[in-house]
MARKOLGU-237007 format. One record per residue (C-alpha): z, x, y; residue in one letter. Coordinates in Angstrom, 2 decimals, always signed. Layout:
BEGIN
> up, east, north, type
> Z, X, Y, a
...
This chain:
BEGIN
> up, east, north, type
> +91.33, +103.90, +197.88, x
> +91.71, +100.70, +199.98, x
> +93.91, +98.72, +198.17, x
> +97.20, +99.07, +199.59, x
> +100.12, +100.70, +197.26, x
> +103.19, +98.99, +196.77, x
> +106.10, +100.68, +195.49, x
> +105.76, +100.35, +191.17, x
> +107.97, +99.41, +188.76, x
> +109.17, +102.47, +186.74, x
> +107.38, +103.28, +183.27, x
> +107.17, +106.08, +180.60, x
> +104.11, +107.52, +181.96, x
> +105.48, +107.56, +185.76, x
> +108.87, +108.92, +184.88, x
> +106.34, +112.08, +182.78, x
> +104.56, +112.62, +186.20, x
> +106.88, +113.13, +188.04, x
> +108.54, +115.45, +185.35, x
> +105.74, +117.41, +185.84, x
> +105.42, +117.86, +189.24, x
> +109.19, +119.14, +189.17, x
> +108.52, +121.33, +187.03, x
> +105.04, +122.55, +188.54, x
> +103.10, +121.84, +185.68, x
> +99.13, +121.35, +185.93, x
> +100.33, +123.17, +189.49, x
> +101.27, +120.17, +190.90, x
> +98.64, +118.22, +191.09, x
> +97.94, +114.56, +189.46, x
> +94.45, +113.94, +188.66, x
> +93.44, +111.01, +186.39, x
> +90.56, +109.58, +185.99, x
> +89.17, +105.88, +184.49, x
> +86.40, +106.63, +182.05, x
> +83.98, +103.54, +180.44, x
> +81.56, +103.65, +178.59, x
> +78.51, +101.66, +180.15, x
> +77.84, +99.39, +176.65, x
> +79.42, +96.07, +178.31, x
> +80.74, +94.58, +181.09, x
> +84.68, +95.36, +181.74, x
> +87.82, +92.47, +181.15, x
> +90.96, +92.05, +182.04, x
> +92.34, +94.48, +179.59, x
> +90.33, +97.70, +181.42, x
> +91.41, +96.09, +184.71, x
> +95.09, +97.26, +183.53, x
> +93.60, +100.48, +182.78, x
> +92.06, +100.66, +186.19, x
> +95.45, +99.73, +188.28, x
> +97.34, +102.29, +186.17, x
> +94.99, +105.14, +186.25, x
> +94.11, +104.70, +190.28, x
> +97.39, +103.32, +190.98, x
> +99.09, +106.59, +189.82, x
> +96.76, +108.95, +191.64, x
> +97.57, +107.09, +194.63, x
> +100.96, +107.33, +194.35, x
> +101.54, +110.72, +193.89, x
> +98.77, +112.04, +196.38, x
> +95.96, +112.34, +193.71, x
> +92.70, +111.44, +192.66, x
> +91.33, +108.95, +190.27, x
> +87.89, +110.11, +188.66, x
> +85.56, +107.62, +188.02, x
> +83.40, +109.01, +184.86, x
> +81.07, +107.14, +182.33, x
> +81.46, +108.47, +178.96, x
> +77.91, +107.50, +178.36, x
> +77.12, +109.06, +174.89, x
> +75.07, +106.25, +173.15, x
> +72.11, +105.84, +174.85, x
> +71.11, +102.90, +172.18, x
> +73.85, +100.36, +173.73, x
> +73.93, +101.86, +177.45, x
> +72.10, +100.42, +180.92, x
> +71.80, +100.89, +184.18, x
> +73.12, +97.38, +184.27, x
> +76.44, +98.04, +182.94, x
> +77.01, +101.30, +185.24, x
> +76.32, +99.17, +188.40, x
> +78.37, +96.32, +187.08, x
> +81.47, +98.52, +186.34, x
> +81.01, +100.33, +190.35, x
> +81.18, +96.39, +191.70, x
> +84.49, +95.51, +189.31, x
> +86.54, +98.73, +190.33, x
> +85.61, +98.66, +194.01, x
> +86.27, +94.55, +194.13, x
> +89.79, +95.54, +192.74, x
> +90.52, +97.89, +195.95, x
> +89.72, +101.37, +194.35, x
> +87.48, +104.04, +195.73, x
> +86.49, +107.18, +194.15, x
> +85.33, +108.86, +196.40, x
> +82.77, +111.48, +195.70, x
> +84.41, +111.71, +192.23, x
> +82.05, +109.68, +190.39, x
> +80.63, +111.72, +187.15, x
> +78.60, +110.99, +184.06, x
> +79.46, +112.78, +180.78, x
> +75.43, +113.03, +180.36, x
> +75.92, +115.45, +183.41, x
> +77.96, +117.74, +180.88, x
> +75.57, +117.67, +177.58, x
> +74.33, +121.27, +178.42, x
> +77.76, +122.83, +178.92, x
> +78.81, +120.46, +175.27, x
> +75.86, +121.65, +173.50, x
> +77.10, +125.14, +174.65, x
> +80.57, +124.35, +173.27, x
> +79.30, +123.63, +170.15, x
> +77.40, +126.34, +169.45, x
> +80.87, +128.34, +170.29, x
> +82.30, +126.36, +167.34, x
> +79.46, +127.34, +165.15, x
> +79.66, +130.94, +165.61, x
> +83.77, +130.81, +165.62, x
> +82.54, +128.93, +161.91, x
> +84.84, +125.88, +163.06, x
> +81.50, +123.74, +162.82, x
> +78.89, +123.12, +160.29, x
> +75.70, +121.52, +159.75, x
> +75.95, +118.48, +156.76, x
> +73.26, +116.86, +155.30, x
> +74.73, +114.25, +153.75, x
> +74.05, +110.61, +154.96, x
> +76.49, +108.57, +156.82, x
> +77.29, +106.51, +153.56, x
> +78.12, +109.91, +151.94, x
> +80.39, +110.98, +154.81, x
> +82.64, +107.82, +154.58, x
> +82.57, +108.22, +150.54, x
> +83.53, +112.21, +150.96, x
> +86.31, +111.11, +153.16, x
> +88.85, +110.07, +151.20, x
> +91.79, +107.71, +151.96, x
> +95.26, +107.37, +153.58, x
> +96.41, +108.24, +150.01, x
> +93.86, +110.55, +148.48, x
> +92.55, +113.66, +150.62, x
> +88.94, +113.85, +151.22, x
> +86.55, +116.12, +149.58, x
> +84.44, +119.08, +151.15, x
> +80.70, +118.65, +151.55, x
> +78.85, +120.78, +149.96, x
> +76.92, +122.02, +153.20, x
> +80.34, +123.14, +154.54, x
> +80.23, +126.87, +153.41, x
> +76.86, +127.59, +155.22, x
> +76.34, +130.67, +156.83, x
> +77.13, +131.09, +160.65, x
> +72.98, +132.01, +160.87, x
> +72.02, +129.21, +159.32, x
> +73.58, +126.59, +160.97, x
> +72.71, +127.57, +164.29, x
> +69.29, +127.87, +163.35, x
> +69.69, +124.27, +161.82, x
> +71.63, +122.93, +165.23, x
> +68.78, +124.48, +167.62, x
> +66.04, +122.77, +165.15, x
> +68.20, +119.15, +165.68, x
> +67.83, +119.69, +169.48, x
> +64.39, +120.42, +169.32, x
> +63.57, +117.39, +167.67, x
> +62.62, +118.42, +164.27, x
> +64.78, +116.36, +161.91, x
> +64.82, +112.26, +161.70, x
> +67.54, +110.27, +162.71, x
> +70.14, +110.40, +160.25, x
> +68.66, +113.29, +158.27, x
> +72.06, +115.70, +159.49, x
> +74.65, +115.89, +161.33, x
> +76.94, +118.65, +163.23, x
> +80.89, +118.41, +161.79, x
> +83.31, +120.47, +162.90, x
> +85.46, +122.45, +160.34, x
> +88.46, +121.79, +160.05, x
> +90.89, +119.96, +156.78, x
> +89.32, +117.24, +154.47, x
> +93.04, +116.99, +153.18, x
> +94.99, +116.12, +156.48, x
> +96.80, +112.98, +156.52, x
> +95.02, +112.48, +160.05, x
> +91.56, +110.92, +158.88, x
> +90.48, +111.90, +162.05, x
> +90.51, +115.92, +161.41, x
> +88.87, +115.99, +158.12, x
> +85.38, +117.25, +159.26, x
> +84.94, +114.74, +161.88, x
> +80.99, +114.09, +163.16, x
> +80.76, +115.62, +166.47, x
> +76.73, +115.59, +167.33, x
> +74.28, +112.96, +165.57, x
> +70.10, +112.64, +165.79, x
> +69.18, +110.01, +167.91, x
> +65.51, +110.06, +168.99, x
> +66.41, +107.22, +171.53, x
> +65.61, +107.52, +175.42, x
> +69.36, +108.08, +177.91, x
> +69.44, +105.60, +180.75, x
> +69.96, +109.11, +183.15, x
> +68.56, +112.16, +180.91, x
> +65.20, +110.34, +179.58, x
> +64.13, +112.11, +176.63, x
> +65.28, +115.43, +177.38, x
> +67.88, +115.03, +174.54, x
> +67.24, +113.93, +170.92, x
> +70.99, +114.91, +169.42, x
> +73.72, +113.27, +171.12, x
> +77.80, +114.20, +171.19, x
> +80.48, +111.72, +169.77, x
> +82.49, +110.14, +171.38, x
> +85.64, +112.07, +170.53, x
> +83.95, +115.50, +171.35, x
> +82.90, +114.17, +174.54, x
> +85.94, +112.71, +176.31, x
> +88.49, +115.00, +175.97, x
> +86.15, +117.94, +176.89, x
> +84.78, +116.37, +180.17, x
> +88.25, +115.45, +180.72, x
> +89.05, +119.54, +180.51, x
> +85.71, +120.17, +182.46, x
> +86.93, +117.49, +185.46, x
> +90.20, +119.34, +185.43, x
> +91.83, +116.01, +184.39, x
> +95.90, +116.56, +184.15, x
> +96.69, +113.25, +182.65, x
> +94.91, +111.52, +180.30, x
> +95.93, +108.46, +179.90, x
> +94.34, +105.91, +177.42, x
> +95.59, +102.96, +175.00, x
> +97.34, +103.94, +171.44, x
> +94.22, +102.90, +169.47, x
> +93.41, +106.73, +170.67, x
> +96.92, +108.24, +169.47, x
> +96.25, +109.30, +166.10, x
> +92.77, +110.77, +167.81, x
> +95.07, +113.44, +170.42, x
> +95.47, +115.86, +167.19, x
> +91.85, +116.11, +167.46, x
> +91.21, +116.40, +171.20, x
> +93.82, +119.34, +171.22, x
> +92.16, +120.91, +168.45, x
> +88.91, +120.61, +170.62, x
> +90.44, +122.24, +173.56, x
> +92.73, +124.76, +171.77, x
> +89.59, +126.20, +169.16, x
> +87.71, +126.01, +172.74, x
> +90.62, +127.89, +174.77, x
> +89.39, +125.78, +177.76, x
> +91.02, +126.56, +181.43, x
> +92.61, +123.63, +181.59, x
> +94.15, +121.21, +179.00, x
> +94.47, +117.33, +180.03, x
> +97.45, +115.91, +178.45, x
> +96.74, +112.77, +176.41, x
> +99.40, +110.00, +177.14, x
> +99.25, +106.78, +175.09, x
> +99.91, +103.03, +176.79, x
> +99.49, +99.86, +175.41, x
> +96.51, +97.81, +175.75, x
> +96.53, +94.45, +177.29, x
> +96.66, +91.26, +174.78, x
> +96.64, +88.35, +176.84, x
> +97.18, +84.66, +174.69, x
> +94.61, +81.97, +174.85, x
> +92.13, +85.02, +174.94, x
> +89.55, +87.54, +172.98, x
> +89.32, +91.26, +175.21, x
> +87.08, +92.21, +171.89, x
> +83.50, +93.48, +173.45, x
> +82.28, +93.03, +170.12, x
> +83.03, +89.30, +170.00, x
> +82.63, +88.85, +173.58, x
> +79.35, +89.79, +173.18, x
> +78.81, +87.10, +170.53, x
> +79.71, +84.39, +172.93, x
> +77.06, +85.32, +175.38, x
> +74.48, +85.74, +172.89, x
> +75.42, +82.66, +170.75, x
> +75.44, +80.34, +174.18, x
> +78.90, +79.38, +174.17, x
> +79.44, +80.63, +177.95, x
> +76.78, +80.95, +180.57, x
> +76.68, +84.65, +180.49, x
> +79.25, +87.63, +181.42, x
> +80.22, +86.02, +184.41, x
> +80.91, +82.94, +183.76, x
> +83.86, +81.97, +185.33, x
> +86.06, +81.28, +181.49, x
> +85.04, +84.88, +180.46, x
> +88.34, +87.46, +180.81, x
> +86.19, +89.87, +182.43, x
> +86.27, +91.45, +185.34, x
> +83.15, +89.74, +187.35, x
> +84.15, +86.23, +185.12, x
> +87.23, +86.27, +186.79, x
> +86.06, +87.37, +190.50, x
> +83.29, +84.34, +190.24, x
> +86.40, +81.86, +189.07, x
> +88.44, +82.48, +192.14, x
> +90.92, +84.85, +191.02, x
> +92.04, +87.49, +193.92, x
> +91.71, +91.24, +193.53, x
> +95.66, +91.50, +194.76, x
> +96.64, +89.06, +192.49, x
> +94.94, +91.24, +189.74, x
> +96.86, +93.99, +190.70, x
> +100.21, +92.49, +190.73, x
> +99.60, +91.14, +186.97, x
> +99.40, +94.45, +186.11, x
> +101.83, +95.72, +187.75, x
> +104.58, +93.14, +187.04, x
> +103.31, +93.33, +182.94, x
> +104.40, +97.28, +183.08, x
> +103.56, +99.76, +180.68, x
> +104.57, +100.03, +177.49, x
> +104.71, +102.13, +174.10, x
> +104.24, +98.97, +172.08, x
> +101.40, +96.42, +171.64, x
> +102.84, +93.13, +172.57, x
> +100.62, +89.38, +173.49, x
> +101.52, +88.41, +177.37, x
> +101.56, +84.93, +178.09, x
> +98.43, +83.89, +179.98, x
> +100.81, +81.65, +182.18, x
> +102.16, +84.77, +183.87, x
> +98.45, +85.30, +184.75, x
> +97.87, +82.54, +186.50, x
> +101.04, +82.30, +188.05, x
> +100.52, +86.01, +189.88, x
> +97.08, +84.33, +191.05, x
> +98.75, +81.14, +192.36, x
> +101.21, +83.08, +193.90, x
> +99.06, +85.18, +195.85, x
> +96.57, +81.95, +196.88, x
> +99.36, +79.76, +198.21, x
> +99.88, +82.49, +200.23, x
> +96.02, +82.75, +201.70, x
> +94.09, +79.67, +201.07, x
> +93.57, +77.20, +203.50, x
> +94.42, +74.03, +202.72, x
> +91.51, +71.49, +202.81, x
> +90.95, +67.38, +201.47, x
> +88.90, +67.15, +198.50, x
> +88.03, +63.60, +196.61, x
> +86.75, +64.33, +193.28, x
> +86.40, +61.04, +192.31, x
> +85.41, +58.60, +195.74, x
> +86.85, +54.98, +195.31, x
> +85.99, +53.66, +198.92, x
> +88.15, +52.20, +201.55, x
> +87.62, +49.88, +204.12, x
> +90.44, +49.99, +206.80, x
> +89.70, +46.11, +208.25, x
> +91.56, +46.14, +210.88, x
> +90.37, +49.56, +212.10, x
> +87.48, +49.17, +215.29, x
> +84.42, +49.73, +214.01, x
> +81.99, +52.56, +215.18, x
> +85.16, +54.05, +215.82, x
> +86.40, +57.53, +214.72, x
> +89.10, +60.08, +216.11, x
> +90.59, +63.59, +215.00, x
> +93.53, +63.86, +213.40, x
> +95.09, +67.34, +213.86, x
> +96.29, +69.26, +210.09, x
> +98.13, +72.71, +208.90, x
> +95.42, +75.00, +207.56, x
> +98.11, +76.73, +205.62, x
> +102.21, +75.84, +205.97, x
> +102.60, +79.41, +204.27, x
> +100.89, +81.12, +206.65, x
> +101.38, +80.17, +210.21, x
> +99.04, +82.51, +211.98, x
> +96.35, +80.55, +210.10, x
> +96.84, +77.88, +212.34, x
> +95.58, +73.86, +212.80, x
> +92.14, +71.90, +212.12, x
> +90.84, +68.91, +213.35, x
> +89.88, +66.44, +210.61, x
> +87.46, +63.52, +211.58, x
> +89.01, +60.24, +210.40, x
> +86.98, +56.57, +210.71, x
> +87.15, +53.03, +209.16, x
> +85.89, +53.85, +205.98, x
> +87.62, +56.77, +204.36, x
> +87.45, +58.15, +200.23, x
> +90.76, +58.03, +198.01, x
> +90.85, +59.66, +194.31, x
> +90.30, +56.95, +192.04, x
> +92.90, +58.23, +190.23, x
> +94.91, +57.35, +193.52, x
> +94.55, +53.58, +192.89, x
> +96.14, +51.59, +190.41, x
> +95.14, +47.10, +190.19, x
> +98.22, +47.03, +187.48, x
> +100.63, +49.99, +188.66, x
> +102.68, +51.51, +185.34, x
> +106.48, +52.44, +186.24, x
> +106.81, +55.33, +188.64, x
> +103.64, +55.29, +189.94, x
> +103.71, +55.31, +193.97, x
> +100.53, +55.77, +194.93, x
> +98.20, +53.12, +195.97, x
> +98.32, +49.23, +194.70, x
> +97.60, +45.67, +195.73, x
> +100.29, +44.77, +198.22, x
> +101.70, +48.58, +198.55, x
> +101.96, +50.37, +201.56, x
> +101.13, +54.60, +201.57, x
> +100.73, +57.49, +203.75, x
> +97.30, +59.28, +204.36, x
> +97.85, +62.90, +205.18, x
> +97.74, +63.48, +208.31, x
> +96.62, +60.19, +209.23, x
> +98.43, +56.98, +209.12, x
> +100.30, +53.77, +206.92, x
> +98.18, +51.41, +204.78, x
> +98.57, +48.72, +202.85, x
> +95.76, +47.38, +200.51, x
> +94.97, +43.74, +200.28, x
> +92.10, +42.73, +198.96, x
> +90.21, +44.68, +195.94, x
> +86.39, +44.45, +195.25, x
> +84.88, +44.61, +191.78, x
> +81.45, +44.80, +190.71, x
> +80.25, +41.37, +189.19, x
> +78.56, +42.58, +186.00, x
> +80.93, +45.72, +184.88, x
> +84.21, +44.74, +186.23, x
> +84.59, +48.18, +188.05, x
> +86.46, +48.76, +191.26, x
> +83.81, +50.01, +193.38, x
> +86.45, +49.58, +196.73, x
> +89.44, +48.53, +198.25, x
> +89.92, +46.82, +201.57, x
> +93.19, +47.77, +203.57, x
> +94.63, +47.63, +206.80, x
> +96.46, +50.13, +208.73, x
> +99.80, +50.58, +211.05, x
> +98.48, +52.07, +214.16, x
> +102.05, +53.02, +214.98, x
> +102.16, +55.59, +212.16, x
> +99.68, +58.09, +213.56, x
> +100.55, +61.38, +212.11, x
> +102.12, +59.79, +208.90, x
> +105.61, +58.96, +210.12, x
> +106.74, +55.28, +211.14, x
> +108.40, +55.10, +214.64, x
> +110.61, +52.91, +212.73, x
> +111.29, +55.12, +209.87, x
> +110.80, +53.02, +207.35, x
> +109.63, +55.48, +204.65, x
> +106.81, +55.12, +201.87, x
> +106.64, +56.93, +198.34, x
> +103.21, +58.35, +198.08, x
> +100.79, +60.17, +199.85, x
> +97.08, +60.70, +199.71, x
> +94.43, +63.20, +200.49, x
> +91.53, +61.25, +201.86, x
> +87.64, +62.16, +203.60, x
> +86.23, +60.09, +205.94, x
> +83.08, +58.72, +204.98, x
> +80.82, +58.86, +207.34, x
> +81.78, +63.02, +207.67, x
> +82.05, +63.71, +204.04, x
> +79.98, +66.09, +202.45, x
> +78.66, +66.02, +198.87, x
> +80.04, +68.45, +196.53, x
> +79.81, +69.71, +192.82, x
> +83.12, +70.77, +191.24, x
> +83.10, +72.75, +188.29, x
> +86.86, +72.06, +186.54, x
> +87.18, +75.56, +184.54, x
> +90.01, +75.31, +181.63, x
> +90.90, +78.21, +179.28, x
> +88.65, +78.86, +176.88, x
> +90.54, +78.84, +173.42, x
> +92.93, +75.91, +172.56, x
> +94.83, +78.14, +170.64, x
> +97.08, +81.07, +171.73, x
> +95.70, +83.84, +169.33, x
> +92.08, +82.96, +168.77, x
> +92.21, +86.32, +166.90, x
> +94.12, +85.25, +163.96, x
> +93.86, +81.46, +164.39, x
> +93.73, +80.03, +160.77, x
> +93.62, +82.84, +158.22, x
> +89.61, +83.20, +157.33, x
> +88.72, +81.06, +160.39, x
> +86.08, +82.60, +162.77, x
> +87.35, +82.65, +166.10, x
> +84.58, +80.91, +167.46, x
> +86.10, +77.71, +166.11, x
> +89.04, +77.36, +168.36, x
> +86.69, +77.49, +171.81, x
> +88.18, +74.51, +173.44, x
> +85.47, +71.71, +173.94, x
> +86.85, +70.98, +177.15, x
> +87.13, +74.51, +179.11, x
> +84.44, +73.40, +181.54, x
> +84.08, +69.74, +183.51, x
> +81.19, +69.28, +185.72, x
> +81.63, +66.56, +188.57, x
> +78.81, +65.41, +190.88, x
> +79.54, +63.24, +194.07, x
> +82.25, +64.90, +194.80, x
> +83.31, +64.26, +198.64, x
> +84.86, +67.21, +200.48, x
> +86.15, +67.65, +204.58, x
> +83.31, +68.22, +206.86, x
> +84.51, +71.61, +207.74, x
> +83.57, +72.95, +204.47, x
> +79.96, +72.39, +204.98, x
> +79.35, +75.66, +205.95, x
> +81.86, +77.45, +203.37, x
> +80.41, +81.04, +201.81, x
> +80.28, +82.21, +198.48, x
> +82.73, +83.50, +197.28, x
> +85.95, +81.67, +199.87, x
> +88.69, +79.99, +198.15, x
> +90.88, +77.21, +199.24, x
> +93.33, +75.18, +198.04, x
> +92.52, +71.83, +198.02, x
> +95.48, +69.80, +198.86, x
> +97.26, +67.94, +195.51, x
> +94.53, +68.80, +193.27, x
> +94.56, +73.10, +192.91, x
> +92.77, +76.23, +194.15, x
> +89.35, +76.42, +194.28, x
> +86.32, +78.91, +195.59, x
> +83.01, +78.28, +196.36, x
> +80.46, +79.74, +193.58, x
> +79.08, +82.98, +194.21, x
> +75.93, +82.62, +191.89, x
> +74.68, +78.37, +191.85, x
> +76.55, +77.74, +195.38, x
> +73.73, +78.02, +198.40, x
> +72.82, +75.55, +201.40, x
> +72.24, +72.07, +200.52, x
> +74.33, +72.44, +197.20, x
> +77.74, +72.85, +197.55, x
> +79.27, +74.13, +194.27, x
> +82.92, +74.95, +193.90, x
> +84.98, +76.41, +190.98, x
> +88.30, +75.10, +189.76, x
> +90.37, +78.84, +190.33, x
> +93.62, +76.98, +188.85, x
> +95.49, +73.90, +189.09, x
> +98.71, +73.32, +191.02, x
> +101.24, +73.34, +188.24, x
> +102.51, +76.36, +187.47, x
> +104.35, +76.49, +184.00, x
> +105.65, +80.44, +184.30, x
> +107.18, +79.58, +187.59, x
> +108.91, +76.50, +185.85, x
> +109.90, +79.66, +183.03, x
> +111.12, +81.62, +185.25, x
> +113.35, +78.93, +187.37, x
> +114.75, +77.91, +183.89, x
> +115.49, +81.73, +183.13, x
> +117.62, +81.91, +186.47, x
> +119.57, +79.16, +185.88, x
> +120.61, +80.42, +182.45, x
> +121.86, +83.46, +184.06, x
């Protein structure tokens, strides 16, 4: 593992660890393990997951399996497995030689079931899925017993070896295991533990034609990997009666204990894959990675930091109970960690021009800046600075409101970096009325941005010379729901409604610092008064200059927290 381990806050399942390496249980050891299913592309929510599980192992001198519970071969790719390597290892974890495949364990499965069969603690059913959920029952009336439970031990291993070898549709049976159709746990009465599916495995091929459920799988490649914690979210909770049944019918070598956590909701956000999937497929995002998606390689093409990542989900915790975190607190632990490691650079979104009159002409000079005040190792830059330079338009007012100190007829201002001006004259274009520039002059006695004088000015501007600019695209990404629990929303609504219409602003023209002609995929900055940035990994190339909008500058959680301080 590469990322580097900072000391955790405590939690439940911490605290149990290190019970049981007191006490010498499991011998000592912590091994955990992170185990997907390759059927989508991983969020936010596994990314909690993925910090707790590696984190841990880490910690306490472990290891962290990486295994793909890849039992549905109709939903899986090769895509998805490569995807979910690049997400872990981009959030600092390596497993090592510990990378497994629950389609390496079907043989020694298959083998466990035919130990149920001939314990008689599994059956083959014939009746259809339909008839399974009707036979079931209900949290208030017990289920009923198929009428293919009582077959003979002969019999249904003759049926199971006939599924394997391909003789029966899909559909036509099923293997259940035996065990109470009048439990109060839904999960133990007679639960579906092998199906027919005549479709082709992303890593067998067609060698198999019946393949294990889910809940058969897991818990006994946990036992297999020699797994001592197994940690998942508490949608699995009422399924651990069942995994220990598994393992204790099984009398496996080793037992994984389950431990329950829960899962990440995160406001202003869907972690469904099911309705994930519908907003790549309907069109309303670019595809899994665009940058507004929660997932992991959304998120990496946005901007956000792999230790910033980390310290969300460490600073969140671990709890017992479901609970919605503010999506503030988010973006606050990625501010926090770029202020600390972007450079600072001058961006102009919008370009009003300015002509500096009584600047020489032909003339142009360097103006020495602070790559990054929190970070003084990072050092200086020279910026080039000339006659004609780019404001924000937004930087300019003709008719200044109250309060506003930036830029107006007859108002003097600082340029970062650079010096004093004063505008005096503006220009507008005859037919539309539009300000297309401003002509100013400048104090040549305030090089730097200070008056030898010390007279003192309210605003300052970021500015690009003109003549050194270079053309940008920005790509201003907002969050995608306007509401905080897209979820629920409206009662009846579709959750598709509330996708906000302006989570994504494209602007050409944009003028950016001549030293970021050159800038890679994948860099981020901050650029100075307008937010954090990084150049895009996927449209971004040489010639077109594309950068994302990470986050803005204003940070309401930090404005929270302040407030919360005070109170105390």
């Amino acid at each position: 593992m590469n990322c580097k381990l900072n000391t955790p806050p405590p939690n439940f399942i911490r605290n149990i660890i290190i019970e049981d390496i007191k006490s010498g249980k499991h011998g000592g050891k912590v091994i955990t393990r992170f185990p997907p299913e390759p059927n989508g592309y991983l969020h936010i929510g596994h990314a909690k997951s993925i910090v707790l599980n590696f984190g841990l192992a880490l910690e306490f001198n472990g290891r962290c399996h990486l295994r793909f519970d890849d039992t549905n071969p109709t939903k899986e790719e090769e895509e998805y497995v490569l995807a979910i390597q690049e997400d872990v290892a981009w959030l600092g974890y390596d497993w090592g030689e510990h990378l497994y495949y629950a389609s390496d364990y079907f043989e020694k499965l298959y083998d466990y079931a035919i130990e149920l069969i001939k314990m008689g603690k599994a059956y083959v059913c014939d009746l259809s899925a339909e008839q399974i959920r009707q036979y079931r029952g209900t949290l208030k009336e017990p289920g009923k017993e198929s009428p293919y439970r009582n077959r003979s031990v002969e019999e249904n291993l003759d049926l199971f070896r006939r599924m394997r070898q391909g003789e029966f549709p899909d559909g036509a049976r099923v293997l259940r295991a035996k065990i109470d159709m009048a439990s109060g746990n839904l999960n133990m009465r007679d639960p579906v533990i092998y199906r027919i599916m005549h479709a082709s495995h992303h890593r067998t091929g067609d060698k198999w034609c019946i393949y294990p459920m889910y809940d058969f799988t897991h818990c006994l490649s946990d036992s297999i990997e020699g797994i001592t914690h197994s940690i998942c979210t508490l949608e699995f909770e009422d399924h651990r009666p069942l995994y220990d049944w598994f393992l204790d019918q099984l009398k496996v070598k080793c037992h994984p204990q389950q431990i329950e956590f829960a899962r990440l909701n995160l406001s202003y956000t869907v972690l469904s894959k099911r309705k994930l999937i519908q907003l790549v497929e309907g069109g309303f995002v670019s595809g899994w990675d665009d940058p507004r998606m929660p997932t992991i390689s959304g998120i990496r093409r946005r901007g956000y930091s792999p230790a910033s990542i980390r310290n969300f989900c460490e600073r969140i915790g671990v709890a017992k109970r479901d609970s919605v975190v503010d999506i503030a607190l988010l973006e606050h632990c990625v501010r926090e960690d770029l202020n600390k490691t972007s450079p600072r650079v001058m961006a102009v979104l919008r370009p009003l021009k300015v002509v500096i009159e009584n600047y020489p002409e032909g003339k142009s000079e360097e103006l020495e800046a602070i790559n990054n005040p929190e970070d003084p190792s990072a050092g200086t830059r020279m910026l080039p600075f000339s006659r004609e330079i780019y404001i924000e338009q937004d930087d300019f007012r003709e008719d200044p409101p109250k309060k506003f100190f930036r830029l107006a007829p007859g108002r003097e201002v600082r340029l970062r970096y650079a010096y004093f001006i004063t505008c005096h004259k503006v220009v507008k274009d005859e037919k539309t009325g539009e300000i297309i520039e401003l002509r100013c002059t400048y104090d040549p006695e305030t090089k730097g941005g200070a008056a030898p004088d010390g007279r003192r000015v309210r605003g300052t501007l970021h500015w690009v010379s003109v003549p050194h600019a270079v053309k940008a695209e920005v790509r201003l990404y907002d969050r995608l729901f306007s509401v905080p629990d897209p979820d629920r929303g409206k009662e009846g609504a579709d959750f598709k409604t509330f996708i906000n219409p302006n989570s994504l602003q494209v602007i050409h023209g944009c003028m950016v610092e001549p030293g970021l002609r050159n800038a890679r995929p994948g860099e981020r900055y901050q650029f100075e008064r307008i937010g954090y940035f990084c150049v895009d990994i996927v449209d971004s190339g040489p010639g077109h200059l594309v950068f994302n909008r990470t986050v803005p500058l204003r940070d309401t959680w930090a404005k929270i927290e302040r407030m919360h301080r005070k109170e105390k």
